[in-house]
GUKERO-549109 format. One line per 8 residues: number of its first residue (from 1); for each residue x, y, z of N, C-alpha, C, O, CB. Coordinates in nm, 2 decimals. Glycine has a CB too. Layout:
NUM> X:Y:Z:X:Y:Z:X:Y:Z:X:Y:Z:X:Y:Z  ...
This chain:
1> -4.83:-4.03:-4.76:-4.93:-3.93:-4.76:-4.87:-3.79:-4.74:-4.89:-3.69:-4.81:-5.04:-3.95:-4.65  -4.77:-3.80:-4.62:-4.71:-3.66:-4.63:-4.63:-3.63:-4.76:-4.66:-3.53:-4.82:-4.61:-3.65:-4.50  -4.57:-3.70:-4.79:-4.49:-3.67:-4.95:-4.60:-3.62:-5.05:-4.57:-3.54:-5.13:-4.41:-3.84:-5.03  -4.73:-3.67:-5.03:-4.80:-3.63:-5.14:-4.83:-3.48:-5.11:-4.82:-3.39:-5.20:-4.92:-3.73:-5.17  -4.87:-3.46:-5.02:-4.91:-3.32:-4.98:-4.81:-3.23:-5.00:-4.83:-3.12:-5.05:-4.96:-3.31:-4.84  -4.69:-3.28:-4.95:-4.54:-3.15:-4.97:-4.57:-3.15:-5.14:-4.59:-3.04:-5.20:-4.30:-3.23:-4.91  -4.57:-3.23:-5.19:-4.58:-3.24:-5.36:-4.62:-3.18:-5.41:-4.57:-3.12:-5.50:-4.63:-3.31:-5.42  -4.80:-3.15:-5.35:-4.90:-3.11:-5.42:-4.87:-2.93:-5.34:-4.88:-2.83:-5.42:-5.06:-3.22:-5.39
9> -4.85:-2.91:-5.26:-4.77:-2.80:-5.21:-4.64:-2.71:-5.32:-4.62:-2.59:-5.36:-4.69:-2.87:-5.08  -4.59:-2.81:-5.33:-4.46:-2.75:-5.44:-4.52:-2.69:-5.58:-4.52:-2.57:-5.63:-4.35:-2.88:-5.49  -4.56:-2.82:-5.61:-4.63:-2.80:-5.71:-4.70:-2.63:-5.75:-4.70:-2.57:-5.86:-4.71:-2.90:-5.68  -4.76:-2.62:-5.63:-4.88:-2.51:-5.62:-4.76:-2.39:-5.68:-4.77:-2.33:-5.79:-4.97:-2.48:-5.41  -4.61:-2.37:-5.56:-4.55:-2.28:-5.56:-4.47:-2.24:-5.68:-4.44:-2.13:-5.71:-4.51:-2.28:-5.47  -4.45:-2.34:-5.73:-4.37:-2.39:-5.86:-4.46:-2.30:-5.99:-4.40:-2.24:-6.08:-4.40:-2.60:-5.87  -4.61:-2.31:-5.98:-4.66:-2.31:-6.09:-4.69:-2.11:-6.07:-4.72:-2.01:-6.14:-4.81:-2.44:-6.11  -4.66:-2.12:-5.94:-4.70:-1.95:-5.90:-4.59:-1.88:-5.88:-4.60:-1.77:-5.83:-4.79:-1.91:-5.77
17> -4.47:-1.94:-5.91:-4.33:-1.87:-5.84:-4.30:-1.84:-5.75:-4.19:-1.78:-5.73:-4.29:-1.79:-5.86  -4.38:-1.87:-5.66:-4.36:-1.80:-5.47:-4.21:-1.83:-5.43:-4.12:-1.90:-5.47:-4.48:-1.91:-5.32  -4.24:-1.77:-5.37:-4.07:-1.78:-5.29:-4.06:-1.86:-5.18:-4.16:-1.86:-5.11:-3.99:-1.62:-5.23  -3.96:-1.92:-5.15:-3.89:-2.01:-5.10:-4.05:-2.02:-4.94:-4.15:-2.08:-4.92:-3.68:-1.95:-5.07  -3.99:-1.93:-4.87:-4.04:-1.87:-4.75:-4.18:-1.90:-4.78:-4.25:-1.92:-4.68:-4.00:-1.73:-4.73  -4.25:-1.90:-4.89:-4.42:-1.85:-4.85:-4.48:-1.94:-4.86:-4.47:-2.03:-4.94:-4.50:-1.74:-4.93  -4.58:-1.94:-4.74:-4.63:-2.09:-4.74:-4.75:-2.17:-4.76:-4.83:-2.19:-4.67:-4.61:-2.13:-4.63  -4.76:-2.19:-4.82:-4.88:-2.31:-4.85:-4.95:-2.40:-4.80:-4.87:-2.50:-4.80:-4.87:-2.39:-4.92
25> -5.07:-2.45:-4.73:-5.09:-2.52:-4.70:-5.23:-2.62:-4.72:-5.30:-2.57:-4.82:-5.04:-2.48:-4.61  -5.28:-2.68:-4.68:-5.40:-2.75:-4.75:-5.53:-2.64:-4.72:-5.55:-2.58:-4.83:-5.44:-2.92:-4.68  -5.57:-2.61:-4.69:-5.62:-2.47:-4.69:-5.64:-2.34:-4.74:-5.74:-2.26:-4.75:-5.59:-2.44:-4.65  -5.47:-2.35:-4.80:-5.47:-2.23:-4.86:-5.55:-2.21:-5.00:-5.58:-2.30:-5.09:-5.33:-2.19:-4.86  -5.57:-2.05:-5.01:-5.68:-2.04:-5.13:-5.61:-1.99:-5.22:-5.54:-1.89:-5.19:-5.82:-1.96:-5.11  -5.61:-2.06:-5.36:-5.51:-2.00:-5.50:-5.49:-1.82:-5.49:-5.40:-1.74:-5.49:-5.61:-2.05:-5.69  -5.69:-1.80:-5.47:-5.67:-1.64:-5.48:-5.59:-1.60:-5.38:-5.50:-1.52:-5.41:-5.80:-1.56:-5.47  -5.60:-1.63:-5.27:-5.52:-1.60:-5.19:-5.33:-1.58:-5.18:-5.25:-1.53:-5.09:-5.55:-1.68:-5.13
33> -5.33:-1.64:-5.30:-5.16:-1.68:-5.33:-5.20:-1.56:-5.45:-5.08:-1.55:-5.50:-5.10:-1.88:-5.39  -5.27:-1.46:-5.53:-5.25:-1.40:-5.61:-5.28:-1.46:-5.74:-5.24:-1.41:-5.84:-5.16:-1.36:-5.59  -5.34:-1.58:-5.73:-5.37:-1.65:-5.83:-5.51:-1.62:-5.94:-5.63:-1.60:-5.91:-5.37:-1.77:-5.75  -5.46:-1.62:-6.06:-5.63:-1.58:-6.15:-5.62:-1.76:-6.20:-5.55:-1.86:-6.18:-5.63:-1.41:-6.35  -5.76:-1.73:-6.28:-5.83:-1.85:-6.33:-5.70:-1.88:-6.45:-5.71:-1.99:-6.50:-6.01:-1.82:-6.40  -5.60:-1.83:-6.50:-5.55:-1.88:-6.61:-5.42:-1.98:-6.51:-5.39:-2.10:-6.53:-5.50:-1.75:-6.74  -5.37:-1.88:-6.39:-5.26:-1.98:-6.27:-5.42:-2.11:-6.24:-5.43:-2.21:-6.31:-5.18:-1.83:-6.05  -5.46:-2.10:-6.18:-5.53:-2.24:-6.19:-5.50:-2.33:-6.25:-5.42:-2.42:-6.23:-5.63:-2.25:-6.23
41> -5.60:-2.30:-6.38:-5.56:-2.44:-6.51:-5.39:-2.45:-6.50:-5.36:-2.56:-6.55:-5.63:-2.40:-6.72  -5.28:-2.39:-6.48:-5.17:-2.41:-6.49:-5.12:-2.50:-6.38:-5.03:-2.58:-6.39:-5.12:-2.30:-6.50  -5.20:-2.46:-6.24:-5.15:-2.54:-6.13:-5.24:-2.64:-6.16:-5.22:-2.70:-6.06:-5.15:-2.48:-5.98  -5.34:-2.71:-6.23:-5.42:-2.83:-6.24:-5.30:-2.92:-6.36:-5.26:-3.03:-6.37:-5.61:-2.78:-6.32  -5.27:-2.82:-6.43:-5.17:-2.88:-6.55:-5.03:-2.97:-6.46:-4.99:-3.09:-6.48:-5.08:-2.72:-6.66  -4.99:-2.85:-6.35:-4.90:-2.92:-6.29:-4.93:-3.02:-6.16:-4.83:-3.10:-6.14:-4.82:-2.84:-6.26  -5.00:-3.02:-6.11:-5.06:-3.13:-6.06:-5.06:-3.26:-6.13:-5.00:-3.37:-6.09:-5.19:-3.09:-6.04  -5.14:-3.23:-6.25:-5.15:-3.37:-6.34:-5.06:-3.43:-6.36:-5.08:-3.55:-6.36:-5.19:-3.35:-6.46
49> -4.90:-3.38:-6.39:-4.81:-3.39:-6.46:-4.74:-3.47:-6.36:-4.68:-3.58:-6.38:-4.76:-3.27:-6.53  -4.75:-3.38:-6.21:-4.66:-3.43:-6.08:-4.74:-3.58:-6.09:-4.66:-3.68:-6.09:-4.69:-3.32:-5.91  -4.85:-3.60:-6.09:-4.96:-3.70:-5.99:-4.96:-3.84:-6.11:-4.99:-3.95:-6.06:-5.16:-3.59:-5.96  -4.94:-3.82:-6.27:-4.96:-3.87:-6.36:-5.14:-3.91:-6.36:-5.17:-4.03:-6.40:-4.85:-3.98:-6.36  -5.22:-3.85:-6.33:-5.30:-3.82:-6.34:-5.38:-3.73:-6.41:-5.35:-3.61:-6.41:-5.29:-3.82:-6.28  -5.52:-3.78:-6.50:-5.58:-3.63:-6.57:-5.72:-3.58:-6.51:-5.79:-3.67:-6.46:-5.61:-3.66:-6.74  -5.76:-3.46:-6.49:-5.89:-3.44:-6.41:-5.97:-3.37:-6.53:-5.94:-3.29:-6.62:-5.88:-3.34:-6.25  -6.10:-3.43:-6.49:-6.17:-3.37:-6.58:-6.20:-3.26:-6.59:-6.24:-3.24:-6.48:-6.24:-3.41:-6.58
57> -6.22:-3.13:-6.66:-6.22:-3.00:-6.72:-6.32:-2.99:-6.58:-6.27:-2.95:-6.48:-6.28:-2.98:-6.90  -6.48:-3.01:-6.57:-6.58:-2.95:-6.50:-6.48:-3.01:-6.33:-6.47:-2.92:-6.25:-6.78:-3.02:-6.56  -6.45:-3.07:-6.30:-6.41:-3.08:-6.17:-6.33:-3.02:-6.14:-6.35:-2.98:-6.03:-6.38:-3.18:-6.13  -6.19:-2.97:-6.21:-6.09:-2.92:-6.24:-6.15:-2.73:-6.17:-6.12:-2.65:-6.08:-6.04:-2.97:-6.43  -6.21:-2.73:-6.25:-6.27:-2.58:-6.25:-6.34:-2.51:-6.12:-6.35:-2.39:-6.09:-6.39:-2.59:-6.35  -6.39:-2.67:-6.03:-6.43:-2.65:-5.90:-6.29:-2.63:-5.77:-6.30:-2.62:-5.65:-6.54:-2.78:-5.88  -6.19:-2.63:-5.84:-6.07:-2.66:-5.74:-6.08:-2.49:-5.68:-6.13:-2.41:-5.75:-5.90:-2.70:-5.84  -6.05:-2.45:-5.59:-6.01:-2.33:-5.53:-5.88:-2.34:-5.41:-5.80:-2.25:-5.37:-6.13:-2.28:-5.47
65> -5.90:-2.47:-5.37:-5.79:-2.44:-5.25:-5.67:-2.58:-5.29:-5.68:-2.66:-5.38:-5.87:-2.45:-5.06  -5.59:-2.57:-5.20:-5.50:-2.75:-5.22:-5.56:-2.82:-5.21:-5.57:-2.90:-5.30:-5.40:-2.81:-5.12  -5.66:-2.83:-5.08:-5.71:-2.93:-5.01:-5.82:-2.98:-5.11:-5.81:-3.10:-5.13:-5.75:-2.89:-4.86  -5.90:-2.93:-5.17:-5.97:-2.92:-5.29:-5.92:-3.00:-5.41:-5.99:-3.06:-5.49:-5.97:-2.81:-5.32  -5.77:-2.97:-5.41:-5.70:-3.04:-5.53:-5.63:-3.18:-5.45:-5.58:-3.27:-5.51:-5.57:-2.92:-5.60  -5.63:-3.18:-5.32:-5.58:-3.31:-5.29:-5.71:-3.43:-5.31:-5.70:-3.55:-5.33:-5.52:-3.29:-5.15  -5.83:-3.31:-5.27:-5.89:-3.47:-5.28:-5.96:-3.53:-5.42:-6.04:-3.62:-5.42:-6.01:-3.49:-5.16  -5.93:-3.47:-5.51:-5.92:-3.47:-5.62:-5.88:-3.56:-5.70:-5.93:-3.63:-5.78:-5.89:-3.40:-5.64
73> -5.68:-3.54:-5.64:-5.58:-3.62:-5.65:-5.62:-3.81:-5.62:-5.63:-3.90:-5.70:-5.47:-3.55:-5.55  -5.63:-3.80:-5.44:-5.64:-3.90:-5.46:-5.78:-3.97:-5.44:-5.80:-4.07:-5.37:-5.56:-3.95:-5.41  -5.89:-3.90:-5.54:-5.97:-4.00:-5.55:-5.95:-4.02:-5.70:-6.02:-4.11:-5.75:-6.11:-3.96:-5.50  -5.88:-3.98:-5.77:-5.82:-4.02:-5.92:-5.72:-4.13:-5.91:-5.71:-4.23:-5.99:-5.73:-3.90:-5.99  -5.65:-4.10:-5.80:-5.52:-4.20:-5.80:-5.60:-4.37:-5.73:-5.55:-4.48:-5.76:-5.36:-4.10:-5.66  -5.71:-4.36:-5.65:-5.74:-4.44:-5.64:-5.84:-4.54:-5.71:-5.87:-4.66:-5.69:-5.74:-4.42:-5.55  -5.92:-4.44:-5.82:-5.93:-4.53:-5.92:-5.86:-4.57:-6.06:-5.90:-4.66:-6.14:-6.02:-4.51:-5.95  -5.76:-4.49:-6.06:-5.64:-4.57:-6.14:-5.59:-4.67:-6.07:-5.52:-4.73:-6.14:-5.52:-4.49:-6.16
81> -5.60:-4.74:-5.93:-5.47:-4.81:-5.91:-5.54:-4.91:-5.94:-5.49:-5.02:-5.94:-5.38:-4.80:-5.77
C-alpha cells in the first residue's frame, strides 16, 4: 500500500515537473500544485499507465486531489484482479 501511494505521488510530480523537494501528499489538491484541467487528464494518463489501469472519462473528471485518484485506483485495480 505504501508503494502504491509513493507511486501515485510520483506520478502526480512527474506529470507536473515539481521539483525534487515539493511535496505531495494524499490530500493535496492538483490546483494546488498549479495544475489546470489539461495537467489533470495528463496526470489521469499517467496514473493509468503507472497502475495498468483505465478510468472512465466521467469519473476521471471528478478527480481533484491524490486521495481522489487513489481511490479510484484501487477500486479499479480491485475489480481487475
Amino acid at each position: 500500500q505504501n508503494l502504491r501511494q509513493w507511486r501515485r505521488c510520483e506520478v502526480v510530480k512527474s506529470q507536473l515537473s515539481l521539483k525534487d523537494g515539493e511535496t505531495v501528499t494524499a490530500g493535496t489538491k492538483f490546483v494546488d500544485l498549479g495544475a489546470d484541467s489539461l495537467d489533470a487528464v495528463e496526470i489521469v494518463m499517467g496514473l493509468e499507465e503507472a497502475f495498468g489501469i483505465e478510468m472512465q472519462e466521467e469519473k476521471a473528471q471528478t478527480i481533484t486531489t491524490v486521495e481522489q485518484a487513489a481511490e479510484l485506483i484501487e477500486e479499479l485495480l480491485l475489480e481487475n484482479a
